[in-house]
N, C-alpha and C positions, 0 to 999 in steps of 0.2 A: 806608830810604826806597825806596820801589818806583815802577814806572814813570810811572803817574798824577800823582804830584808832581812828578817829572820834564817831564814834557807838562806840566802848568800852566805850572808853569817857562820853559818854553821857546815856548809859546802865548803868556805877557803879556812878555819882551823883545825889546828891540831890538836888541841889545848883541851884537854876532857873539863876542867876548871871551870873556864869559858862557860862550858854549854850547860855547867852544873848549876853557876850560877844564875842565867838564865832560865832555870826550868820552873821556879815560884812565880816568877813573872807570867810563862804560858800557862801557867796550871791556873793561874786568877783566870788568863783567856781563854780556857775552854769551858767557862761555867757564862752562859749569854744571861745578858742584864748584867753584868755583874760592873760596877764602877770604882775610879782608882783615883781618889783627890777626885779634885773637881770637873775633869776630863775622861769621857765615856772609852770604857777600854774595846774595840772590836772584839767580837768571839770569834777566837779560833777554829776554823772548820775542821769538820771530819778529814778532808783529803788532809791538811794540812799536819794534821797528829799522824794521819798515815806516812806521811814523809818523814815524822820525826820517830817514828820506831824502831826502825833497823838501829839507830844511834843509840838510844833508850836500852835498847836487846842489848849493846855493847856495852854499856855501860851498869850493866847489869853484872858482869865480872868483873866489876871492882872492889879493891879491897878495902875503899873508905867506906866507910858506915855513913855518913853524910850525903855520900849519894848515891847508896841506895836509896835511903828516904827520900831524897827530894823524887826523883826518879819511880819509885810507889807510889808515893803523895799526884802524881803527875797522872800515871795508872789508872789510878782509883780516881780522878776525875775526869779521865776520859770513859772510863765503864758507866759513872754517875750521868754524863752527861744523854752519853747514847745506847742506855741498859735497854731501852723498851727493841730499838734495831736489833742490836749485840743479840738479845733474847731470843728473838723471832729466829736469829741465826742458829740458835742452838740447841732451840727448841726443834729445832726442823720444819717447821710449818713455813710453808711457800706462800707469805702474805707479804705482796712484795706492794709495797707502796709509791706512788708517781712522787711522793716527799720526802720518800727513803733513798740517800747519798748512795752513788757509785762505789765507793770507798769503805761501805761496810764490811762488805765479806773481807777485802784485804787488814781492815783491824781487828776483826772477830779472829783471824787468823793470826796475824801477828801476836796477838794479845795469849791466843791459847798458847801459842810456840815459846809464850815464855813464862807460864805457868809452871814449867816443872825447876825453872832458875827459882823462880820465887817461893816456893813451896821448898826447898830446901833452906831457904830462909827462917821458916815457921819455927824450924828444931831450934834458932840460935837463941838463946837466955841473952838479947839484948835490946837499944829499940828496934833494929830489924828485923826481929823473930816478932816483937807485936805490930809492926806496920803489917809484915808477909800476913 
């Protein structure tokens, strides 16, 4: 299933549940080579996690502990996957690559815009104080 069906998916519910569910499954697909049983998983593109941000941002006020984790867990393997991009972004340095994604500066962004949700996280004495 690639990422299009996914965005339908996630474009016609409502159901925060749903998408929580699904987020271990994308988080396997944004790490490339990575395989699931005996069937090659497609890695999730950069555009592709940039669509799923805005969602991610929202679900960042919520009040399960469950998914916040998955949801940081998600985070943190999209910074792992494209840290050397992300970096160059915020390093400032204008090394702008013919291999480097459209869609960087909009996750560099999105992703800082939700550094101060998660960082109020770090205070809490639970596993979401040590995932933040």
């Amino acid at each position: 299933m690639h990422f299009p069906v996914y965005q339908c998916v996630f474009d016609r519910m409502e159901e925060e549940a749903l998408t929580v569910d699904l987020l271990p499954v994308l988080t396997l697909t944004v790490h490339v080579g990575k395989s699931h049983g005996k069937a090659d998983v497609p890695p999730l593109s950069m555009g592709a996690c940039l669509e799923l941000l805005p969602l991610l941002h929202t679900l960042l006020q919520s009040k399960y502990e469950s998914y916040l984790i998955k949801v940081m867990d998600f985070l943190l393997a999209v910074v792992k996957r494209w840290w050397k991009e992300l970096l160059v972004l915020a390093t400032g340095t204008n090394k702008t690559s013919l291999e480097s994604s459209r869609s960087t500066p909009g996750v560099y962004t999105s992703l800082v815009a939700m550094t101060d949700k998660i960082n109020t996280f770090v205070e809490q004495p639970s596993n979401v104080g040590s995932k933040a």
